[in-house]
Wavefront OBJ file of the C-alpha trace (Angstrom):
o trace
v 0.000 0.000 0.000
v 1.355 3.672 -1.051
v 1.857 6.654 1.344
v -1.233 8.318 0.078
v -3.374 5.382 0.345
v -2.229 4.588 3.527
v -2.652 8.286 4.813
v -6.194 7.827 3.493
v -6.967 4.963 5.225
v -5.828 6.497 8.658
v -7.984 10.058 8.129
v -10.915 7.075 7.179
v -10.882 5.150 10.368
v -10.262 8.812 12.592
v -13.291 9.656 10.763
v -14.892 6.511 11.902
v -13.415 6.948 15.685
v -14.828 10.325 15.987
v -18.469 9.563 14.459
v -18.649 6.775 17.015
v -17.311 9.134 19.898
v -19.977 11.482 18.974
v -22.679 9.089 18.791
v -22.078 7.640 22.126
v -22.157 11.766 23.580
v -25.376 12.099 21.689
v -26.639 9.168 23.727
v -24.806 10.573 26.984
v -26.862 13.592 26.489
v -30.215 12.209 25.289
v -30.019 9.707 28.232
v -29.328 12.866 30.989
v -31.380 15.132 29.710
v -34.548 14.330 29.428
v -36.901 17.291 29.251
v -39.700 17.034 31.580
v -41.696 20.099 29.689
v -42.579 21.565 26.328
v -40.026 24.287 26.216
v -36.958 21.491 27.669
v -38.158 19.299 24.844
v -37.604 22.504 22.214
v -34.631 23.251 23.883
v -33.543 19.943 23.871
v -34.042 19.485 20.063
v -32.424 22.356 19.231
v -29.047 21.440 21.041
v -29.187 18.218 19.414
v -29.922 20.178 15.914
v -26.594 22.609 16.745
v -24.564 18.968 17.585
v -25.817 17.490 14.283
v -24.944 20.837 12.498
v -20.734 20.861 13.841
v -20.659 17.258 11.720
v -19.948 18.704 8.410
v -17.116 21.314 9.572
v -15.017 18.831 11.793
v -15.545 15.287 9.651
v -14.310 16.034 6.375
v -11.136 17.332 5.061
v -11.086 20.446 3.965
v -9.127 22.832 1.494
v -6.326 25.086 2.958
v -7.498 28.970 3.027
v -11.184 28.092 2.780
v -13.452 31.182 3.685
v -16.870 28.818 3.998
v -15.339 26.946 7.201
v -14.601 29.810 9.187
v -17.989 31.661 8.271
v -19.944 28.710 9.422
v -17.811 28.300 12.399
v -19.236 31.726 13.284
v -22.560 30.897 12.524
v -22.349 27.904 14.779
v -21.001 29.337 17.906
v -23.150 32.244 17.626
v -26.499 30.082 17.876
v -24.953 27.984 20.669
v -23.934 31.811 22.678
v -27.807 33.018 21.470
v -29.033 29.507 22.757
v -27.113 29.312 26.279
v -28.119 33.303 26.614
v -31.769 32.329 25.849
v -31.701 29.261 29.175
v -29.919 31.782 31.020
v -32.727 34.506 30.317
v -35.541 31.961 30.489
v -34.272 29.885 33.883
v -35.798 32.599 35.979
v -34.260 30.177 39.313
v -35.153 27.105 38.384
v -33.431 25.921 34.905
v -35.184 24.351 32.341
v -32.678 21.720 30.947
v -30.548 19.672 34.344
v -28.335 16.811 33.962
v -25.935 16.956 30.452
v -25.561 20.542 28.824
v -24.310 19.231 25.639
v -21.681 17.029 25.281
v -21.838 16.284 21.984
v -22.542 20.025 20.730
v -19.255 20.550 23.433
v -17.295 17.859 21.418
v -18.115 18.774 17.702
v -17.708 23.494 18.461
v -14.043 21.909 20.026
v -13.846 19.777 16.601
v -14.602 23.157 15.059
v -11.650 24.899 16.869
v -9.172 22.482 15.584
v -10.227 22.518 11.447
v -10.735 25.842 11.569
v -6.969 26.603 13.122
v -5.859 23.870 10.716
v -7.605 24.326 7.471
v -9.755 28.242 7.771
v -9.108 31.343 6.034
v -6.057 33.190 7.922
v -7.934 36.877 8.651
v -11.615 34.543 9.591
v -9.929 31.656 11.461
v -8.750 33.557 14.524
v -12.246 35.298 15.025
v -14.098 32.140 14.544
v -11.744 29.752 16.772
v -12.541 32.224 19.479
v -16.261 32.810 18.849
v -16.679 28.880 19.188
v -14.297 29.007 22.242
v -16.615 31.219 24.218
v -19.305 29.487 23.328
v -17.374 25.701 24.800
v -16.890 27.801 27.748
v -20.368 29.236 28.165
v -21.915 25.942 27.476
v -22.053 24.494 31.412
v -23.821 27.351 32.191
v -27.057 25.936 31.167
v -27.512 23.937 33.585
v -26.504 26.114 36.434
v -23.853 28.519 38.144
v -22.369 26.303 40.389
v -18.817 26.308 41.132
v -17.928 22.833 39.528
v -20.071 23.839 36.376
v -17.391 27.079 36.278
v -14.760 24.837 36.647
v -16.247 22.432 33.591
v -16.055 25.104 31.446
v -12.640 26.209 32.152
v -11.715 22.910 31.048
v -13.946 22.876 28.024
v -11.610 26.162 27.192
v -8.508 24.525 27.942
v -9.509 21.673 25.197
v -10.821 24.127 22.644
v -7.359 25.784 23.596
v -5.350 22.658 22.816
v -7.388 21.931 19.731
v -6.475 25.271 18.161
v -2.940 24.860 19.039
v -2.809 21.060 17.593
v -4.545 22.611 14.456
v -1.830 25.451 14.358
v 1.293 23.420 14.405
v 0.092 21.013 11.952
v -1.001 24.151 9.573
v 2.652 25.738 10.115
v 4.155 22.153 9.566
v 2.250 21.370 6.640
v 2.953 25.135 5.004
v 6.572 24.447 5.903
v 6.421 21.233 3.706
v 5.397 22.949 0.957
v 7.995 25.435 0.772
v 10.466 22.901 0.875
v 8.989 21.347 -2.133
v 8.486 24.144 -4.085
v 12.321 25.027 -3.336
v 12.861 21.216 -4.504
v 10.922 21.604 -8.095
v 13.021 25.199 -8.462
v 16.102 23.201 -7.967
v 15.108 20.885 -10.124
v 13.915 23.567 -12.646
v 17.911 24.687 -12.421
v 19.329 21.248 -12.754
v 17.269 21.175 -16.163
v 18.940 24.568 -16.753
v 22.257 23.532 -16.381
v 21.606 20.691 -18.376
v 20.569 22.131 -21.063
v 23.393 24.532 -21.240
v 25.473 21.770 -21.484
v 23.305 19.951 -24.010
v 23.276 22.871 -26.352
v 27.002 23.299 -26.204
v 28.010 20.259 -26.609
v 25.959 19.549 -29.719
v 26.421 23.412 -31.266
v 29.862 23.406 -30.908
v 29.614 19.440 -32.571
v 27.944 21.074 -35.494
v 30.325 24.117 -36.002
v 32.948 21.804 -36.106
v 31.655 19.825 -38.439
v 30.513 22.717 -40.302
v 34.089 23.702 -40.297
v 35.535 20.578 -41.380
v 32.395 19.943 -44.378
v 33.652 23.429 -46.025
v 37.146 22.023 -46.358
v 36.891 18.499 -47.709
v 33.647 19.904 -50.287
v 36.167 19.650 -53.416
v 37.985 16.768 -52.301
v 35.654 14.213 -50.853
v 31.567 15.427 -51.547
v 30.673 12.137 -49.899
v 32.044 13.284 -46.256
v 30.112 16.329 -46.475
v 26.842 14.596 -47.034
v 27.571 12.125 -43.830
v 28.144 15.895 -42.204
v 25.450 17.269 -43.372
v 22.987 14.304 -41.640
v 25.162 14.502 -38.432
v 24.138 17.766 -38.513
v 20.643 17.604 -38.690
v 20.427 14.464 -36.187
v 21.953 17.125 -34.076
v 19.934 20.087 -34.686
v 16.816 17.839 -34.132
v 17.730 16.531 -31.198
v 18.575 20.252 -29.685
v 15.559 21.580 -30.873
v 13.304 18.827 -29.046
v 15.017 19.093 -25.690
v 14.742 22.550 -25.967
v 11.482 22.879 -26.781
v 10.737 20.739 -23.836
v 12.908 22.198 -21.018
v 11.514 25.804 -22.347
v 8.081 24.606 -21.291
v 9.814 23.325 -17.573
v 11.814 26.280 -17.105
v 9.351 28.660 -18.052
v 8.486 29.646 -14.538
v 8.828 33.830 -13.574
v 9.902 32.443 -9.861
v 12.334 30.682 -11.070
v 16.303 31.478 -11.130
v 17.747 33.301 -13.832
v 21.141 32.330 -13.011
v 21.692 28.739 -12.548
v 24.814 27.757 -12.057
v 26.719 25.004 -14.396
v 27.981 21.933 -13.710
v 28.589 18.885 -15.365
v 26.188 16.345 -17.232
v 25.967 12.756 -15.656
v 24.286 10.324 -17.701
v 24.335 6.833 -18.159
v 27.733 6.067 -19.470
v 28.852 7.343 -15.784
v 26.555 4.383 -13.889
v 29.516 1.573 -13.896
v 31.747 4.554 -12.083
v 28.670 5.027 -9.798
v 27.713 1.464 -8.818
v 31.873 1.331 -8.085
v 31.376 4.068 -5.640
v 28.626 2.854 -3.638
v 30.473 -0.585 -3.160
v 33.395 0.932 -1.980
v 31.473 2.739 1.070
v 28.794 0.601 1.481
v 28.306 -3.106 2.927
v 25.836 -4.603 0.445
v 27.261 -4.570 -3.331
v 25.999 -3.530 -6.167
v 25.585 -5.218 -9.854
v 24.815 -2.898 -12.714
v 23.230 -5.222 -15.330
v 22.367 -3.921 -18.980
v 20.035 -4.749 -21.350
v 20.484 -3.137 -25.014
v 22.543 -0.361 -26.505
v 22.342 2.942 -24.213
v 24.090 5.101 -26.777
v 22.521 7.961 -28.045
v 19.875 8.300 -25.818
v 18.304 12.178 -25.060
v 20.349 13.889 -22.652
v 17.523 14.455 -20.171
v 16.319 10.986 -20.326
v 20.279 9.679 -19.658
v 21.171 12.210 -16.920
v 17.566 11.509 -15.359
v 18.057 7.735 -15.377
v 21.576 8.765 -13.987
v 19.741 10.494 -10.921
v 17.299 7.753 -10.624
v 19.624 4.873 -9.685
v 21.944 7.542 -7.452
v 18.842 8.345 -4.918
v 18.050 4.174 -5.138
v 21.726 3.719 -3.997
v 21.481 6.869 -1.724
v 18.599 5.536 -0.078
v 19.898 1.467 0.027
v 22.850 3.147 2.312
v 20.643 5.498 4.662
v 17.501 2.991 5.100
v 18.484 -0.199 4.396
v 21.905 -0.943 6.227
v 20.536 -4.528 6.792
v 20.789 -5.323 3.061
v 23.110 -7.582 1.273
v 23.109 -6.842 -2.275
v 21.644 -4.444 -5.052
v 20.531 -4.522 -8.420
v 20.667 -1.957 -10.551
v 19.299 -2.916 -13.797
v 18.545 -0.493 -16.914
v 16.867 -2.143 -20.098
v 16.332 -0.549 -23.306
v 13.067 -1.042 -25.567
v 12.686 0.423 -29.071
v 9.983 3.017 -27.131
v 10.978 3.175 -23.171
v 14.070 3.158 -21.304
v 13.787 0.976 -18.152
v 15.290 1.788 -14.752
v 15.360 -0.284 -11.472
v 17.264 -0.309 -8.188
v 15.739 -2.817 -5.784
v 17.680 -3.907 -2.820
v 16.796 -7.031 -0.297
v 16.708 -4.819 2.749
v 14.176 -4.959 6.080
v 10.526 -3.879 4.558
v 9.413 -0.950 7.151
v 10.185 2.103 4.758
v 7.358 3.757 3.543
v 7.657 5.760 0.295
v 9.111 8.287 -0.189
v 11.567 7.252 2.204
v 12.252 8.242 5.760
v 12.521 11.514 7.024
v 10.995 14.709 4.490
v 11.950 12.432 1.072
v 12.282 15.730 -0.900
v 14.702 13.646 -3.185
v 12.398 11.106 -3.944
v 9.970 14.053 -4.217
v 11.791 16.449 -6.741
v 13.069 13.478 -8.870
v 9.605 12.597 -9.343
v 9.075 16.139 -10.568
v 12.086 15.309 -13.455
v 10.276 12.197 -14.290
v 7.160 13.078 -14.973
v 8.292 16.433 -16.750
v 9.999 14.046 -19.486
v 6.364 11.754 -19.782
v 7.863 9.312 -17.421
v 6.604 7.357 -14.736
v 8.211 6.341 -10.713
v 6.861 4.370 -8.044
v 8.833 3.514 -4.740
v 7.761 0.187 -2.204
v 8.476 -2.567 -0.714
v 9.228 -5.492 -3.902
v 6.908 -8.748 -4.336
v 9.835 -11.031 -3.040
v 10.910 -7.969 -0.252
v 13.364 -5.491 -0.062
v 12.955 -2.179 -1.465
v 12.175 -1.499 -5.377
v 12.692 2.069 -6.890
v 11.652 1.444 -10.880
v 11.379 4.414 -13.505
v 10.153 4.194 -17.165
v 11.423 7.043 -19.769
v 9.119 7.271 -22.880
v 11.635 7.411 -25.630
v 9.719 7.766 -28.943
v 8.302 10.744 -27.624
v 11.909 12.347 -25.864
v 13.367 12.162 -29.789
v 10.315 12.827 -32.248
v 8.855 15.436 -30.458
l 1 2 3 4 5 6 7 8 9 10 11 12 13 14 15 16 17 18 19 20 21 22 23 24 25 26 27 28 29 30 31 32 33 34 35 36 37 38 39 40 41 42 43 44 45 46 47 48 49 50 51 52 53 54 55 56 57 58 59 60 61 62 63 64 65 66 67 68 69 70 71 72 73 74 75 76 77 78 79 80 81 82 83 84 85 86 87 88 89 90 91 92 93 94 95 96 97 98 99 100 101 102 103 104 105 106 107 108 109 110 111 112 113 114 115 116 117 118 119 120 121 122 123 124 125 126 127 128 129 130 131 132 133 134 135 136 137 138 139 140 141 142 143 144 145 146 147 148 149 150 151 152 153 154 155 156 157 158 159 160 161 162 163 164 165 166 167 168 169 170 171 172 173 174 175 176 177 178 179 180 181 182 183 184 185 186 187 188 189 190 191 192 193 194 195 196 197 198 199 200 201 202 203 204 205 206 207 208 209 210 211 212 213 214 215 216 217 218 219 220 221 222 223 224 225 226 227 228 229 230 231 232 233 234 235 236 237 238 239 240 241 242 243 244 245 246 247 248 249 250 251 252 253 254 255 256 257 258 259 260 261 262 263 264 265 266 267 268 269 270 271 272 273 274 275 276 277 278 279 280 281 282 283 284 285 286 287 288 289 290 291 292 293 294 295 296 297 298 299 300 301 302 303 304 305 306 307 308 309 310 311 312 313 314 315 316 317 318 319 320 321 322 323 324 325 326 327 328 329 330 331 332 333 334 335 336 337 338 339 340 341 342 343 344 345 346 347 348 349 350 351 352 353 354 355 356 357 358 359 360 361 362 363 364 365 366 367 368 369 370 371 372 373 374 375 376 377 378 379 380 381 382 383 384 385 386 387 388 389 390 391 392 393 394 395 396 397
């Protein structure tokens, strides 16, 4: 099962854990407070209608920024206020409602603290958080003024309290997350920039020199300068597709102007790679090769490059139990095939521990070339990274 299916599953049974919580409070409340008149019964029914109406703003998941959450979180806590102000007016002495004064309407405004801190609007969250933690607070008061019942809503502030701060860190965590992958995709935007400085001047300075060398064997061997001429045009071709495909990456106004150069990696540099890792790392490493990897597209060779150094990378941090890894890239006529797969312990999860921003931006490279990468625990065990590079498409395009 994948990260996101997995994360799904947990915000599925937490939904299912905090329906059944509120269920058994609805009971709680239904049991201990019975309404022995006309008005209790009203007043009864609307309580349970203000419980029954927090449902939709704590259970689901909502949107980061939204302006509807906070706005009904308002609403919400402003009819439970207008409702505890109304027992208050009407008690007279004797109150109308005694035993439970709402747990479950407590429960779901303290649900509302925490999505609204986590998920609401940033100039509407603060004023609703507070609106619904006054209203927690107030809520004891309907059934008397008793010290204890002063005391229960103290504590009903200190969870709404809690709730809001729970929501905050995980909004500032989550915001921090993003940042760091938006600064991965820009460095990733700059790797394809440095790349295809290097492309271009490797293959323009190719065809100025044989340019240069077509204009002086013309007279004496017109044969040479037609084999040239077509290494030429292969060349120009290929330049003018990778261009026209980093252009669309790298066309980004937030992105760096200057990105600094450094040199391409591709796959005739995997046999020095896989010699690295086994000389710092306990399991070794077999490169195996299936079909001709010359003249592949630059970005598809330096991104297959990158693909088996985070497998390797990642073997060494997270697997240190592993004995051996395969590194294995097959050629088709249409896809170039990548896979590092190790036989370490199976408790990763994918991306890998910690942030897994490099599992993360080379995703980003993958799928900007028409590619596909998945990450998880292999049929037999062990750890599988695989990528697949469309190749018909890199070169005709």
């Amino acid at each position: 099962m994948s990260t996101p299916d997995l994360r799904r599953w947990w915000v599925r049974l937490a939904q299912a854990a905090a329906l059944v919580a509120f269920g058994l409070l609805t009971l709680f409340d239904l049991r201990f407070g019975a309404p022995d008149s006309l008005a209790a019964l009203l007043l009864l029914l609307v309580r349970m209608g203000l419980a029954v109406a927090t449902v939709p703003l704590w259970l689901p998941v909502h949107r980061q920024g939204s302006r509807l959450l906070p706005l009904a979180a308002l609403v919400l806590a402003s009819a439970s206020l207008a409702v505890t102000a109304a027992i208050l007016f009407l008690s007279d002495g004797s109150y109308l409602i005694g035993g439970s004064w709402g747990l479950a309407e407590s429960a779901g405004l303290i649900g509302v603290v925490f999505v609204v801190s986590r998920w609401g609007a940033p100039r509407l969250a603060p004023w609703a958080a507070a609106a619904a933690g006054l209203a927690v607070a107030a809520m004891p008061l309907r059934v008397g003024t008793e010290n204890l019942l002063v005391i229960f809503g103290l504590l009903q502030v200190l969870a709404a309290a809690g709730a809001a701060g729970v929501g905050l860190y995980l909004r500032i965590m989550a915001a921090g997350r993003e940042r760091a992958i938006a600064l991965v995709r820009a460095e990733q935007r700059a790797e394809f920039a440095r790349d295809l400085h290097d492309f271009i001047a490797h293959h323009v300075t190719g065809i100025v020199v044989q340019a240069q060398g077509a204009r002086f064997v013309a007279e004496q061997d017109p044969q040479r300068v037609i084999v040239a001429l077509e290494q030429i045009e292969r060349a120009g071709a290929e330049t003018m597709a990778s261009m026209r495909r980093m252009v669309g990456i790298l066309r980004n106004p937030n992105a760096p102007p200057d990105a600094p150069l450094a040199p391409l990696a591709g796959v005739s540099e995997l046999e020095p790679l896989v010699t690295g890792f086994n000389g710092a790392a306990n399991a070794p490493a077999r490169l195996h090769v299936d079909g001709d990897l010359n003249g592949l597209p630059v970005e598809v060779s330096t991104s297959a490059y990158r693909v088996v150094m985070e497998g390797l990378t990642n073997t060494r941090q997270h697997a240190p139990d592993a004995r051996s890894v395969d590194v294995a890239v097959r050629r088709t006529p249409d896809w170039l095939l990548v896979r590092v797969a190790d036989d370490g312990a199976t408790g990763r999860t994918a991306p890998a521990r910690g942030h897994g921003f490099g599992l993360i931006g080379l995703t980003e490279r993958v799928r900007a070339l028409g590619g596909t990468i998945t990450a998880g625990p292999g049929v037999a065990g062990g750890w599988v990274l695989d990528a697949a590079f469309p190749l018909r498409t890199a070169v005709g395009r």
